[in-house]
C-alpha positions as CSV (number, residue, x, y, z in Angstrom):
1,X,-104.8,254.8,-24.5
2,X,-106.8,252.9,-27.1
3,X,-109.5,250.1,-25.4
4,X,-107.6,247.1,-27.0
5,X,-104.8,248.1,-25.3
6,X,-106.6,247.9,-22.1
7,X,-108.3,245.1,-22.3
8,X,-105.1,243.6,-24.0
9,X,-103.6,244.6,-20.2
10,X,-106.6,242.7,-18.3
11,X,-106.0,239.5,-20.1
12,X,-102.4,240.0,-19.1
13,X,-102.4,241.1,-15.6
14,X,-103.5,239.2,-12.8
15,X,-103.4,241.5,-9.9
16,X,-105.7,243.4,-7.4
17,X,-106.7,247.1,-7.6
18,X,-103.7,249.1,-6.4
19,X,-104.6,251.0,-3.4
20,X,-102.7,254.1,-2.9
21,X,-100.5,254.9,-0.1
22,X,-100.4,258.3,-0.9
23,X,-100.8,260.1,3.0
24,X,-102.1,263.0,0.5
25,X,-104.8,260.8,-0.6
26,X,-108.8,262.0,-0.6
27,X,-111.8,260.5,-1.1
28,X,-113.7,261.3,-4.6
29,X,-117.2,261.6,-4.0
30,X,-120.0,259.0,-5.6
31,X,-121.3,261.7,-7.9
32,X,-117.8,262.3,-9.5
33,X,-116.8,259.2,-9.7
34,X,-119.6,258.1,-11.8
35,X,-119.1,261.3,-14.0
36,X,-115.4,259.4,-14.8
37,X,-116.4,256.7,-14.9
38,X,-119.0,257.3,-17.5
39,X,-116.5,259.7,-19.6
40,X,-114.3,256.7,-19.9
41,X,-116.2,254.0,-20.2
42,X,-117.9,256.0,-23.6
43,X,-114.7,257.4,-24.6
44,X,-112.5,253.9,-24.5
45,X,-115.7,251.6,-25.3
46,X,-115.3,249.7,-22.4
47,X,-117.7,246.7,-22.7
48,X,-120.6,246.8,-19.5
49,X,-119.5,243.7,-18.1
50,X,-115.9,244.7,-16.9
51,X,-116.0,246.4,-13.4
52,X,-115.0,249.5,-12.8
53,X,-112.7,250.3,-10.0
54,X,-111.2,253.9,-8.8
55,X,-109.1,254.8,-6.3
56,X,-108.6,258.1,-3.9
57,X,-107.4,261.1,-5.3
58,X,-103.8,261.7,-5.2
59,X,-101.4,264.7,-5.9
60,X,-99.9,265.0,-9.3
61,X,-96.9,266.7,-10.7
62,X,-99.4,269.2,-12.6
63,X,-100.4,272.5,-11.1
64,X,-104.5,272.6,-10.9
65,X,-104.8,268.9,-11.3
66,X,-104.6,265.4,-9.0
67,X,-104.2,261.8,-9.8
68,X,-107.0,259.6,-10.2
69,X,-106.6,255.8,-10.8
70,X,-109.1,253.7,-12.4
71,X,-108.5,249.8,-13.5
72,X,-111.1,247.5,-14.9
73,X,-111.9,244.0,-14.2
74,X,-113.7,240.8,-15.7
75,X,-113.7,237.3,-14.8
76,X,-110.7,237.7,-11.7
77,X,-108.5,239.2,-13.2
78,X,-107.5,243.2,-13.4
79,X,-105.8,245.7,-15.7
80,X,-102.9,247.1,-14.9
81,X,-103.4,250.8,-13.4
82,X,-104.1,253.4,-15.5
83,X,-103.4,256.9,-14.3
84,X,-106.0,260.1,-15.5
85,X,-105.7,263.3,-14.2
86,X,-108.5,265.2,-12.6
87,X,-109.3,269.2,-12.4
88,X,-109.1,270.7,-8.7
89,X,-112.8,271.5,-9.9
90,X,-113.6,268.4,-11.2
91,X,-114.9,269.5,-14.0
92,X,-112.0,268.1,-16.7
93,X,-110.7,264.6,-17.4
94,X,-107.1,264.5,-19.0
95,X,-104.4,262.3,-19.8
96,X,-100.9,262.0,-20.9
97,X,-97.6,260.5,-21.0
98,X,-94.3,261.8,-19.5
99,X,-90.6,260.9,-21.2
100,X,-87.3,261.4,-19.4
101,X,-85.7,263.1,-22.7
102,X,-83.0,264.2,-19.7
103,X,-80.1,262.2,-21.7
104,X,-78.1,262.7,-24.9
105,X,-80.0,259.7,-27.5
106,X,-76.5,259.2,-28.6
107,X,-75.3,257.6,-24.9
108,X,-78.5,256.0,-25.2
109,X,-77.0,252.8,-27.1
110,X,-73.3,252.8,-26.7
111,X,-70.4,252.0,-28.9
112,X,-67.4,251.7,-26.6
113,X,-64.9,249.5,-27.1
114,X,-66.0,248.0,-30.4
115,X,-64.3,248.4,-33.7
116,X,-65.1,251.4,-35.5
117,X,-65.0,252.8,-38.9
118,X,-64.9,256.6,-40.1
119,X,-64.4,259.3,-37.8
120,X,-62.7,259.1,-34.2
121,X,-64.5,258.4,-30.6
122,X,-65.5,262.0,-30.6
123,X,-67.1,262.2,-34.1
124,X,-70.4,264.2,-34.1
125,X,-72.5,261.0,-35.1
126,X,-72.5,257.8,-33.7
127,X,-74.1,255.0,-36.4
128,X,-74.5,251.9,-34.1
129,X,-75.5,248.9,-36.3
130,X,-77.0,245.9,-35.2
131,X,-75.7,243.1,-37.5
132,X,-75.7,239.5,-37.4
133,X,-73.2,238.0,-40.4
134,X,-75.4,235.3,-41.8
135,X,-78.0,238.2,-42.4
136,X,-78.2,238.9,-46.5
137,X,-79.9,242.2,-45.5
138,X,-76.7,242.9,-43.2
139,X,-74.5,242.1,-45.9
140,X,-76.7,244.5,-48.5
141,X,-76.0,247.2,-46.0
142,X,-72.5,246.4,-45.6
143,X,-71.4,247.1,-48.8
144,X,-74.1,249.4,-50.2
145,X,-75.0,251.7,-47.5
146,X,-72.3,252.6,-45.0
147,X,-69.6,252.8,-47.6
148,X,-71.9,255.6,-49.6
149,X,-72.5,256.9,-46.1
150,X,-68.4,257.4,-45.1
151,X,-68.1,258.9,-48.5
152,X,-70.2,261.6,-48.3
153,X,-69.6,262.5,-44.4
154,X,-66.4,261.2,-43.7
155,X,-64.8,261.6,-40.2
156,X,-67.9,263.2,-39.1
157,X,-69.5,260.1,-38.7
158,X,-68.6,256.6,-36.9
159,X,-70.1,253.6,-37.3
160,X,-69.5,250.5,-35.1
161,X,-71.0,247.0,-34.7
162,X,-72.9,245.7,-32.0
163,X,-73.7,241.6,-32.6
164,X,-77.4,240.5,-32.6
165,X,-76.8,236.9,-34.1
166,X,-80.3,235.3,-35.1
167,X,-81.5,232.4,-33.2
168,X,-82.4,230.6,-36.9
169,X,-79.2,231.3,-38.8
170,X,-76.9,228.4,-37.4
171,X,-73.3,229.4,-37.7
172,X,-73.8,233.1,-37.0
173,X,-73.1,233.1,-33.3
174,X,-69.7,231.5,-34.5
175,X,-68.9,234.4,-36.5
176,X,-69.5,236.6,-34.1
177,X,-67.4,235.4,-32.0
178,X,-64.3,234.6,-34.5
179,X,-64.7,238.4,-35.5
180,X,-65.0,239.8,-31.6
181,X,-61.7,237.5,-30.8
182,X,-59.7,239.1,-34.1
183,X,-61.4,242.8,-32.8
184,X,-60.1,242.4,-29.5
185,X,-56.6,242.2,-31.0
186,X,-56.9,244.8,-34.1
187,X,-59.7,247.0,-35.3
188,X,-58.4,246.6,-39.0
189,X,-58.7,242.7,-38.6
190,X,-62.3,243.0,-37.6
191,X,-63.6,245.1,-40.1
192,X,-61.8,242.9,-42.8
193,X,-63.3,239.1,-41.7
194,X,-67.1,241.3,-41.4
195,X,-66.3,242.2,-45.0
196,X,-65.0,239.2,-46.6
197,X,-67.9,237.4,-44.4
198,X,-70.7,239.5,-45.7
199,X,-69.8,239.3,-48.9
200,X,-68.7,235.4,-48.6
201,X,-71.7,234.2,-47.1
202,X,-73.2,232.2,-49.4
203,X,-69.8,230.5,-49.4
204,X,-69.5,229.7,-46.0
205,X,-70.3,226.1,-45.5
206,X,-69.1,225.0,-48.5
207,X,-70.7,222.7,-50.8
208,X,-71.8,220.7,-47.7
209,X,-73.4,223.6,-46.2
210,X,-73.1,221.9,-42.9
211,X,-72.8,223.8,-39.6
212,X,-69.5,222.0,-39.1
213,X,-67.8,223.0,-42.1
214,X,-69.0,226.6,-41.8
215,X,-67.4,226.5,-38.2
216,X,-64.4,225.4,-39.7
217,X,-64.1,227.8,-42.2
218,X,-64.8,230.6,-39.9
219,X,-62.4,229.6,-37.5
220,X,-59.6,229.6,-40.5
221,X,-60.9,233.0,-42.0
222,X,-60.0,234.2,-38.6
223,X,-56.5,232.8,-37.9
224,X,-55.7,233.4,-41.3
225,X,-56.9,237.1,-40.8
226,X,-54.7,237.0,-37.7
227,X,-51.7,236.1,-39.2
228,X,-52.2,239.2,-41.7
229,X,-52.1,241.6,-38.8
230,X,-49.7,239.9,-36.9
231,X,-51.2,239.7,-33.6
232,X,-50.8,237.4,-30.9
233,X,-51.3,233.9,-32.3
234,X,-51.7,232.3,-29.5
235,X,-54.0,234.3,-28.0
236,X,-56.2,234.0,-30.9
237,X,-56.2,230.7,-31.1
238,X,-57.2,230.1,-27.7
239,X,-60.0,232.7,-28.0
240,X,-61.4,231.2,-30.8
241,X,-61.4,227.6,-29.2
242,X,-63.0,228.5,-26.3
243,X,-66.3,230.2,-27.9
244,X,-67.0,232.5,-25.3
245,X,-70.4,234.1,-26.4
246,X,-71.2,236.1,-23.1
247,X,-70.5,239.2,-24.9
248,X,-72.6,238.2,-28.1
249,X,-75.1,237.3,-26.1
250,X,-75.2,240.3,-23.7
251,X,-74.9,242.4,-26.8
252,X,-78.4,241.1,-28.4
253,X,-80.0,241.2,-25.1
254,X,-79.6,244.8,-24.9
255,X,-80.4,244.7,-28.8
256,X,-83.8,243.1,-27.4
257,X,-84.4,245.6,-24.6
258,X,-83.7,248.1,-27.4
259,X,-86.6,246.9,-29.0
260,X,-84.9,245.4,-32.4
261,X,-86.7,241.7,-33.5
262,X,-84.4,241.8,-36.6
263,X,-81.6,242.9,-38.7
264,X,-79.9,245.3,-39.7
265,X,-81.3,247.7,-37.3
266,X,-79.8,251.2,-37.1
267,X,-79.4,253.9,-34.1
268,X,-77.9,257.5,-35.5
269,X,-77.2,259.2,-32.1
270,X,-79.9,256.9,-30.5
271,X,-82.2,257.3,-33.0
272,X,-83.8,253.8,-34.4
273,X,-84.3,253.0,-38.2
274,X,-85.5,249.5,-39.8
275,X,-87.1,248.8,-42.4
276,X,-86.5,249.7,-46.1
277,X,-85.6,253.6,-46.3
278,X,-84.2,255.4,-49.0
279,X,-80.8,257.0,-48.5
280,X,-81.9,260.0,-48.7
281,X,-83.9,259.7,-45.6
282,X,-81.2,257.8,-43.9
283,X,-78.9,261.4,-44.6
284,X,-81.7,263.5,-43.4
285,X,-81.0,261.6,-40.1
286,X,-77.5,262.1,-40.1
287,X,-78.0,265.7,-40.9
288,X,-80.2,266.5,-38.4
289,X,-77.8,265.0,-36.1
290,X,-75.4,266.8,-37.1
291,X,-76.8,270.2,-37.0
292,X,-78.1,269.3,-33.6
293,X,-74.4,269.1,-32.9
294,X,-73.5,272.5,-34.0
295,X,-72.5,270.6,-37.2
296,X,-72.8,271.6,-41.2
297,X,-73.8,268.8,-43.0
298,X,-72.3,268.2,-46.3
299,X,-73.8,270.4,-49.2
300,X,-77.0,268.3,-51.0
301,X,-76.4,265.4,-53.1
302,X,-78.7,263.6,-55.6
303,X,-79.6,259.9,-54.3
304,X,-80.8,257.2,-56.7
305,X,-80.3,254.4,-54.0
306,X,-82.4,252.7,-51.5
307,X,-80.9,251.8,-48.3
308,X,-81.8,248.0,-47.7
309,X,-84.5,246.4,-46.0
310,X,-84.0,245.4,-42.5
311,X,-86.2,242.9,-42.3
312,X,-85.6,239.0,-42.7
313,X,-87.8,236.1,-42.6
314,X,-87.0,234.9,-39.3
């Protein structure tokens, strides 16, 4: 743990020492605490006025070795607890972090129930893409990247949509929805208005460009789309005039807990990509998922293009 972190956590945290309820719990003698407590104040630069606090020792999950706690202190307030392990001997100081890597990364951020694109439910790799419709980025990737991506893997790959409308782009939450009440009716009909919508976008508004007429328009793209795949007119029309965004909203909350701040944002069988990366990085992902499935990737292929940059100025 770097010292900025820590003393980011002291600003951040306003809470007492924990004390441990451990019934295992024993006392660490003066002499050995001040050996830890001089190895970590060198080793993390902690500055001499914040206070150093330890707790009892305390069984840990590694053979030879027992918990220690230690938090630090300045002005009233306290870090958050940070957890060293101590030698039965006391002669070594460690630390490390544990990850549950227990479950698949592909259930990890899930594509049920969404339109999807390329190869069936049970398709070795699962492309989940964050995408908001008002996003140029989104749009780049729309009809640069996946369609290069379904050519060159076909049905071994699926790709589906998850909504993470941006706060600043005003009519995207309305597109969202428009698209989710057409998907809820046919898959075809979905991927069609995201197309024509990515690819429209500057267009959407008209020469008004006012949130209004872009709401309008959407609504009509979707009706009209609708109509095309003859599905329950009624129902569509009622869907779309009642702007229901729980989902949306649901969807870019898990976006958030996922970590994503902007779009397009990428997870191939859980795994996260942003940012500009060149296709040919974006296939070694997809081939390693693959071959992790028990898969053969597609023979090599020369790439010339970039996969878009997922970043936006919001």
């Amino acid at each position: 743990m770097s010292i900025a972190l820590m003393l980011a956590a002291v600003g951040c945290h306003a809470q007492p020492p924990v004390k441990s309820s451990d019934a295992a719990a024993t006392a660490i003698s003066p002499e050995l605490s001040r050996r830890v407590e001089v190895m970590i104040r060198s080793r993390l630069e902690v500055p001499a006025n914040y206070d150093f606090h330890i707790e009892s020792l305390s069984k840990s999950d590694i053979p030879g070795y027992d918990t220690v706690t230690v938090d630090f202190s300045t002005e009233g307030k306290s870090s958050r607890p940070i957890p060293f392990l101590l030698s039965k001997d006391g002669k070594t100081l460690a630390q490390f972090s544990k990850f549950d890597i227990s479950k698949d990364p592909k259930a990890l951020v899930s594509g049920v129930n969404r339109p999807a694109r390329g190869g069936p439910a049970d398709a070795p790799v699962l492309i989940v893409g964050f995408d908001d419709l008002e996003c140029p980025f989104c749009a780049r990737m729309n009809a640069q990247l996946f369609p290069a991506i379904l050519d060159r893997y076909k049905d071994q790959v699926r790709i589906v949509y998850r909504d993470f409308p941006i706060e600043q782009h005003p009519w995207a939450l309305r597109a969202a929805v428009d698209t989710n009440c057409v998907g809820a009716q046919s898959g075809t009909g979905y991927w069609n208005l995201v197309d024509y919508i990515h690819a429209h976008a500057d267009e959407i508004g008209g020469t008004e460009k006012t949130v209004a007429k872009a709401n309008e328009m959407l609504d009509k793209l979707s009706s009209d789309e609708g109509k095309k795949q003859k599905i329950d007119e009624a129902a569509l029309s009622a869907c779309i005039a009642k702007q229901d965004a729980t989902a949306i909203k649901a969807s870019a909350k898990e976006g958030e807990a996922l970590g994503i701040s902007a779009t397009p944002t990428l997870f191939i069988n859980g795994e996260k990509i942003e940012g500009a990366q060149p296709l040919e990085y974006v296939y070694r992902m997809i081939d390693s998922a693959l071959i992790a499935a028990g898969k053969t990737p597609p023979p090599p292929a020369p790439v010339t293009t970039a996969a878009p940059a997922a970043k936006q100025g919001n």
